[in-house]
TIRO-298251 format. One line per 10 residues: their letters; for each residue x, y, z of C-alpha. Coordinates in pm, whole numbers, plus 50000, padded with zeros to 5 digits. Example, Ala and Ser with C-alpha at 12.3 -4.5 7.8 and 13.67 -1.06 7.14 Angstrom:
BEGIN
as) 51230/49550/50780  51367/49894/50714
//
This chain:
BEGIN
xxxxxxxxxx) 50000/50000/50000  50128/50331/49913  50044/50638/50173  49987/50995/50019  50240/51133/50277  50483/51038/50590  50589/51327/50795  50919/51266/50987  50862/51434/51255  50587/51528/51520
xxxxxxxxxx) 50677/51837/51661  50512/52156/51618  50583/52190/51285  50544/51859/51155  50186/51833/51319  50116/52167/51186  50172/52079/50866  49987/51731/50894  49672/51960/51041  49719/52116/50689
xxxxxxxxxx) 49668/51855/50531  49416/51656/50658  49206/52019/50659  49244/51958/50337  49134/51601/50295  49470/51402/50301  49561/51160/50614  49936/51170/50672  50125/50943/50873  50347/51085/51116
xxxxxxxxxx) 50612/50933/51251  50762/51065/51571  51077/50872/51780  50988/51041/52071  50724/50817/52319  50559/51168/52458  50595/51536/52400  50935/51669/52488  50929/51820/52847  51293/52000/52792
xxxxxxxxxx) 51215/52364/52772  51288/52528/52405  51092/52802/52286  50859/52993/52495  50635/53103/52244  50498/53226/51901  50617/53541/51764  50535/53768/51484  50291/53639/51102  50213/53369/51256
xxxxxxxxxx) 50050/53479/51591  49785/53594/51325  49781/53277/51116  49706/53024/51395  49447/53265/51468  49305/53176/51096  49356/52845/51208  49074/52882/51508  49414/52759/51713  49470/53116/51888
xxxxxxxxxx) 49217/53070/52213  49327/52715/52242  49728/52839/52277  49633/53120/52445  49380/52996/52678  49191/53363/52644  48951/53466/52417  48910/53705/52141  49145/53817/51852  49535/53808/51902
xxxxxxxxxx) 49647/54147/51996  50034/54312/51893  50275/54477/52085  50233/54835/51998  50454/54980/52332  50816/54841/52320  51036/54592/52151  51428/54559/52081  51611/54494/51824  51973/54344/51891
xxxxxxxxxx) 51891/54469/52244  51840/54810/52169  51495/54981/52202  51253/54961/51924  50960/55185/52024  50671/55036/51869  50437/55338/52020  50553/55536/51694  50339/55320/51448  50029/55293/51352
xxxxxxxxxx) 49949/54929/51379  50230/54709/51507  50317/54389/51332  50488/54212/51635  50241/54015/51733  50348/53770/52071  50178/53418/52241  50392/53364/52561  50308/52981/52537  50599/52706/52621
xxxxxxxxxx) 50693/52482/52311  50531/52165/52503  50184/52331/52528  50197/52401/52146  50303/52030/52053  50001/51929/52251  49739/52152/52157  49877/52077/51754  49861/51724/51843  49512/51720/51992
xxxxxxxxxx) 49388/51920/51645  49605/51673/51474  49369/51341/51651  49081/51540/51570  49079/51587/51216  49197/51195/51152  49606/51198/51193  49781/50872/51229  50073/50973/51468  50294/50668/51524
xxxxxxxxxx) 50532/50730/51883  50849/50626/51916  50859/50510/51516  51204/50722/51339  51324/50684/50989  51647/50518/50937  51628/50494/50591  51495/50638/50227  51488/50545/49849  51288/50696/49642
xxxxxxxxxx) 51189/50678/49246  50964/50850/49018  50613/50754/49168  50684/50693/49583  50927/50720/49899  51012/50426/50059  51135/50487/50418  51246/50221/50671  51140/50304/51013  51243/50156/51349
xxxxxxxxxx) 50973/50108/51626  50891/49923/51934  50814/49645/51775  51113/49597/51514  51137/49722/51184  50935/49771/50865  50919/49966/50528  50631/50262/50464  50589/50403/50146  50420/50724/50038
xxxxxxxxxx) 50401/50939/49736  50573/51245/49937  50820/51252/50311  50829/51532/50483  51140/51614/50695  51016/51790/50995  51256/51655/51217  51480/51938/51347  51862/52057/51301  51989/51766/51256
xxxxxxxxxx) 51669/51632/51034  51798/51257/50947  51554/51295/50629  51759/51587/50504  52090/51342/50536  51940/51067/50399  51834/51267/50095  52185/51415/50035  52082/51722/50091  52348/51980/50181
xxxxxxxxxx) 52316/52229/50455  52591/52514/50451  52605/52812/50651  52810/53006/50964  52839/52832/51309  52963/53091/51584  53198/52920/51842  53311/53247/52026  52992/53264/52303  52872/53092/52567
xxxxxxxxxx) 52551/53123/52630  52420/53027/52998  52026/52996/53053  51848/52905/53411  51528/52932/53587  51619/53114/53949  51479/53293/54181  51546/53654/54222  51447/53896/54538  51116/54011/54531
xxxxxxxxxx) 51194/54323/54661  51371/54425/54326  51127/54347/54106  50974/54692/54022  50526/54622/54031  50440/54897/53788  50730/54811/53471  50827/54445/53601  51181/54554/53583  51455/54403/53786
xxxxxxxxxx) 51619/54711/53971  52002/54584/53999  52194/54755/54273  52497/54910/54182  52355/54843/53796  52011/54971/53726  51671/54862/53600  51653/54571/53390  51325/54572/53158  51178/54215/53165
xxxxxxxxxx) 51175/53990/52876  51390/54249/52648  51819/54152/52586  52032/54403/52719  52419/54434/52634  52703/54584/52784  53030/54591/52630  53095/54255/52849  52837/54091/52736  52429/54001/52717
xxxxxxxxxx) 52191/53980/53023  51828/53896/53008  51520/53854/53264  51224/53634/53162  50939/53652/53425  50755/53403/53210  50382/53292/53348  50403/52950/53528  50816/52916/53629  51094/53089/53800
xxxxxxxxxx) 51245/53417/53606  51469/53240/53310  51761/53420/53358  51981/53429/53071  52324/53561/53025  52610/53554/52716  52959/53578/52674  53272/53641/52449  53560/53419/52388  53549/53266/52750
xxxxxxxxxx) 53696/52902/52837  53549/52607/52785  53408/52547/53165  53475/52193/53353  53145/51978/53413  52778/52038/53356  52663/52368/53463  52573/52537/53802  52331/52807/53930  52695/52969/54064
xxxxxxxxxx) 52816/52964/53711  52571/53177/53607  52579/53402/53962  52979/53447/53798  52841/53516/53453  52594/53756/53568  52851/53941/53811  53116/53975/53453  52832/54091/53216  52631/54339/53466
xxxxxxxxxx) 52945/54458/53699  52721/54384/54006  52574/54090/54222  52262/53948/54137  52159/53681/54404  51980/53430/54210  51784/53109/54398  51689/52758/54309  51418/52801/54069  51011/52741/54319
xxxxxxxxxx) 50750/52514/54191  50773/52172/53928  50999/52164/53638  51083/52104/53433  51372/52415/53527  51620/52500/53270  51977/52465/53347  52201/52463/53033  52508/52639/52869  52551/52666/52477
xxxxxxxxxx) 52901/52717/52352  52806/52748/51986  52566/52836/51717  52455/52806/51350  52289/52999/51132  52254/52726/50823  52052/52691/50547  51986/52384/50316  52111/52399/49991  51763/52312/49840
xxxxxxxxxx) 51438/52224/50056  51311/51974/49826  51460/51629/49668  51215/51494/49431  50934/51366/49648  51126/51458/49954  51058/51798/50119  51234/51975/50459  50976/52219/50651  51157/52417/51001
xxxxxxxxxx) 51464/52367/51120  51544/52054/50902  51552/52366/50602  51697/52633/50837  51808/52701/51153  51933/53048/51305  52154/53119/51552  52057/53423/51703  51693/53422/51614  51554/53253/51930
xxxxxxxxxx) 51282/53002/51940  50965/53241/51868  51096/53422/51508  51272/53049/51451  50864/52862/51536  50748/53169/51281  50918/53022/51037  50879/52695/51061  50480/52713/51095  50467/52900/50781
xxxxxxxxxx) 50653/52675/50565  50433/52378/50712  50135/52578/50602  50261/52699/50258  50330/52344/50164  50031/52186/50305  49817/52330/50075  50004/52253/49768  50118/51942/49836  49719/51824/49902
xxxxxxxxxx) 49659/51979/49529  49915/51750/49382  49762/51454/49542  49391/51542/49392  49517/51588/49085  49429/51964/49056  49759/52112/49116  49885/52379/48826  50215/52335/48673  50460/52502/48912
xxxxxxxxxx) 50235/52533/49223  50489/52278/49436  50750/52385/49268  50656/52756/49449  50689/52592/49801  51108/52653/49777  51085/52946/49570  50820/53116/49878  51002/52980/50166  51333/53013/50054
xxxxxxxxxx) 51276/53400/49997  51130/53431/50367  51426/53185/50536  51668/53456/50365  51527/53704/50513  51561/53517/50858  51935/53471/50798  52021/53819/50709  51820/53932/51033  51970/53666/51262
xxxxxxxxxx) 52325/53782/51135  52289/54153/51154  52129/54053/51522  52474/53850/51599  52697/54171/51502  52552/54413/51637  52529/54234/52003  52931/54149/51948  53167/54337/52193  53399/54551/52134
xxxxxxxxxx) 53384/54961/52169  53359/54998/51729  53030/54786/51789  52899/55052/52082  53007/55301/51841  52785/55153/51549  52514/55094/51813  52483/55443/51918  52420/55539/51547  52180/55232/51501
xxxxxxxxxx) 52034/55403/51796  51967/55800/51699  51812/55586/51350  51534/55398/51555  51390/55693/51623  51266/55748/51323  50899/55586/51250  50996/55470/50926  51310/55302/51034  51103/55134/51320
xxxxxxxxxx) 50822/55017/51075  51123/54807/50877  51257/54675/51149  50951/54571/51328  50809/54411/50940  51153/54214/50960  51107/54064/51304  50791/53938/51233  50821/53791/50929  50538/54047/50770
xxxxxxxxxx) 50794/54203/50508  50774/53897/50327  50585/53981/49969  50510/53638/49710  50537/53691/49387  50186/53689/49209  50282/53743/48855  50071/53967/48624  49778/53943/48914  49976/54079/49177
xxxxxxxxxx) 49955/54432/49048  49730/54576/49375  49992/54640/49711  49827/54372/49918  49888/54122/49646  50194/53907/49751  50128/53997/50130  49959/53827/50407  49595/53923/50404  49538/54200/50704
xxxxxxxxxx) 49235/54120/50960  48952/54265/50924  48570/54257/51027  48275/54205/50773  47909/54218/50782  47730/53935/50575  47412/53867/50570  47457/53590/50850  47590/53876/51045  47924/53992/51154
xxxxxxxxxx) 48242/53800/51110  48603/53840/51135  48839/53718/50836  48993/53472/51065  48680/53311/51103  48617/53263/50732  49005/53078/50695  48978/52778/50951  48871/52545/50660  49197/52649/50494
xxxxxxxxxx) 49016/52679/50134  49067/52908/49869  48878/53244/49951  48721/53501/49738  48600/53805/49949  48374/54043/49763  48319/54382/49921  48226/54553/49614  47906/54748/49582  47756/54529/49302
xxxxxxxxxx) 47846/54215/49442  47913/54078/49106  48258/53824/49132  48040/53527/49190  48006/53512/48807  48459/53444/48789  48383/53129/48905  48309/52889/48673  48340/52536/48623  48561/52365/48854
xxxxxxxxxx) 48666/52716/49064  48286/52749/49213  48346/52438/49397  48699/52488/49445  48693/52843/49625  48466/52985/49857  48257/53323/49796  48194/53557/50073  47970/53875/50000  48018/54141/50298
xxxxxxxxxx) 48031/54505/50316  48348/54577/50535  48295/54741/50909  48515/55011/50982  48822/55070/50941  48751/55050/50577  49028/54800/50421  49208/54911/50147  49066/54671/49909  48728/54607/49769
xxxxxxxxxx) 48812/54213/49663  49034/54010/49787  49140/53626/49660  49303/53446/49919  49501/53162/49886  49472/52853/50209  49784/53032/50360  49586/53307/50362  49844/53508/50137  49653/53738/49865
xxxxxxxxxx) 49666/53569/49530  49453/53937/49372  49314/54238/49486  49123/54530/49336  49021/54858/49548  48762/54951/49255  48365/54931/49350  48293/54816/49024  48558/54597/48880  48594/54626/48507
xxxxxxxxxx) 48682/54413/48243  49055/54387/48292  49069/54379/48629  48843/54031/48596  49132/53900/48354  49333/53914/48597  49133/53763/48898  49053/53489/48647  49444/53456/48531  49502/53456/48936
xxxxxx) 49244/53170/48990  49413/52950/48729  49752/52992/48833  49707/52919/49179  49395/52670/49198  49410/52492/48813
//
């Protein structure tokens, strides 16, 4: 029997993708060599594009445990631990879900049971051949070994993805062996934790803002109240010496005394783990040299991996290329894919990976010591406080200055870019976008004044895509139509009322290049 698709790999981006999927009527197989969830603490939440898109998902309450729309940061930021004040824009596209890595594999997991997902524990690929028509994989698991084949694997299985080695897939880039980076869960004294700003007021140092890096020229100091632990305290250094045995809450007491110049008393961490205690003497910032072999494809950190990004911008990244493939890859199984469409998955992701890299590296230098790098920051400095400068920076971080190309359709400014919220009134009643997106379909929103799209789809497209008719609530939007691919990327706009002749060509050239 041949499966339509394997997935290597359940975490959080490997079940996001196989959500994908089954939304869209395919039952993947993942296969995941872990027997439960990972308790080890990674990332501690979602950051930026895709705060919004799990919110087009219907996953948002579910991480968040609140309800209503995600909201974005629109008071203070950094970038390479300076200040980015986010007060001087309009809207803010740093959007933020403080949620540990473990609750998002289980909530993704639980979505995953519920739409139909095989997930196969403590099952890990060992081996691959594939040929024109199928993947063969052999995969180890409790019970011995056997052979699964599928028309497409997915490697979602991390750094060191075994799929990507198995295909012979390169994966060059920088790895940074000059810092040590030490990372705990302590206790600090209450009494210098400031109520109103949640600073830590450092004696003989100054305040601290939480959650935000701070350097000084000997180094990189940060304070993580997060909900639910101890303060993760965090610190990094330059060109130190490889310490002697595994590492100690004194360790970082020393580390914190060389970076901040002053004593910080820091405590076993209160409550259940599991606590962090680590050091990290090296990074990478890599990229593979292709994210697709044949029928094999590499989604997350098996494609790219950052060294200086941090687990939210790094889980950003990794969602969305689960989510731009998913789509496309369940097209090529039905049979209605257009030429080109999965060929677009590298072409999209590799664009928005780059991206990543160049921000992770220009992070990495300007953090690095020396008084020609405090020079550079105090320039970097008298720029972020100018809007514009601020809007660029903020549109890198989270991922939204990413713009697809569309072709001849993508003439309109939101065309390329990932559609902005918005609230509608349809004859049901009122409705945000996000609501209209949890199918992950093809979406046609018609807002103009005749309500006259419907008639574009034809043939196979009126089953294929999904019509809304809606007058828009304010703030107006600044389009009148909008097609939206499953990623919820916009595949056409118009902002005319009445759409004329060539603007339909080009709706109609949009639908065939994206949908058949």
């Amino acid at each position: 029997m041949i499966n339509d698709v394997v997935i290597a790999g359940g975490g959080p981006n490997g079940l996001m993708l196989a959500c994908e999927l089954a939304l869209a009527g395919v039952r993947p197989i993942v296969l995941e060599r872990l027997a439960a969830p990972s308790t080890e603490p990674k990332a501690n939440g979602l950051l930026g594009q895709v705060v919004k898109m799990v919110d087009r998902r219907g996953l948002y309450e579910r991480l968040s445990g609140s309800q209503g729309p995600p909201q974005s940061n629109t008071a203070y930021f950094m970038f390479a631990a300076m200040g980015l004040d986010l007060s001087l824009l309009a809207d803010s596209p740093v959007y933020g879900l403080a949620v540990p890595q473990l609750h998002i594999v289980r909530v993704l997991e639980e979505r995953a049971r519920e739409l139909g997902v095989e997930i196969r524990r403590e099952h890990e690929v060992t081996g691959l051949t594939q040929d024109d028509d199928s993947v063969t994989v052999d995969v180890s698991g409790p019970d011995g070994t056997y052979q699964l084949s599928s028309r497409y694997l997915v490697g979602a299985d991390g750094a060191h993805s075994v799929t990507r080695k198995l295909a012979g897939i390169g994966f060059p880039g920088v790895t940074y062996d000059r810092t040590t980076v030490r990372s705990a869960h302590a206790t600090v004294p209450a009494e210098w934790v400031d109520p109103a700003t949640g600073a830590l007021n450092v004696p003989g140092y100054g305040a601290v803002p939480p959650f935000l890096p701070h350097r000084t020229e000997r180094g990189g100091f940060s304070y993580a109240p997060l909900p639910g632990h101890s303060p993760l305290i965090n610190t990094s250094e330059w060109d130190q010496p490889e310490p002697d045995g595994p590492m100690t809450l004194d360790e970082l007491r020393e580390s914190v005394r060389r970076v901040l110049g002053a004593d910080v008393p820091l405590g076993p961490p209160a409550g259940e783990g599991p606590h962090v205690l680590r050091r990290l003497t090296s990074g990478n910032t890599r990229m593979a040299e292709r994210f697709s072999d044949r029928r094999v494809f590499l989604v997350g950190d098996a494609a790219h991996v950052y060294a200086a990004a941090g687990g939210g911008p790094g889980l950003n990244l990794g969602l969305q290329d689960a989510i731009n493939l998913g789509w496309k890859l369940a097209a090529e199984l039905r049979g209605s894919a257009p030429v080109g469409l999965l060929d677009s998955y590298e072409t999209e992701r590799r664009q928005a990976a780059r991206r990543m890299i160049m921000n992770a590296q220009a992070q990495s230098a300007l953090i690095g010591p020396g008084s020609d790098i405090t020079e550079l920051r105090e320039l970097f400095t008298e720029l972020l406080g100018y809007r514009d400068n601020v809007q660029h920076l903020a549109e890198l971080i989270a991922g939204a200055d990413v713009r697809y190309d569309m072709g001849e359709s993508g003439g309109h400014s939101l065309a390329g870019r990932f559609a902005p919220d918005m609230s509608l009134l349809t004859a049901d009643g009122p409705v945000r976008l996000a609501e209209l997106t949890r199918s992950a379909r093809p979406l046609l929103v018609d807002l103009t004044e005749s309500e006259s799209l419907s008639g574009v789809l034809s043939g196979r497209h009126a089953t294929a895509v999904d019509l809304v008719t809606a007058r828009p609530e304010p703030p107006a939007p600044a389009a009148t139509a909008l097609l939206l691919r499953p990623d919820s990327y916009v595949a056409w706009a118009t902002s005319s009322p009445h759409p004329g002749p060539e603007e339909l060509k080009t709706l109609q050239a949009a639908l065939e290049r994206w949908f058949g």
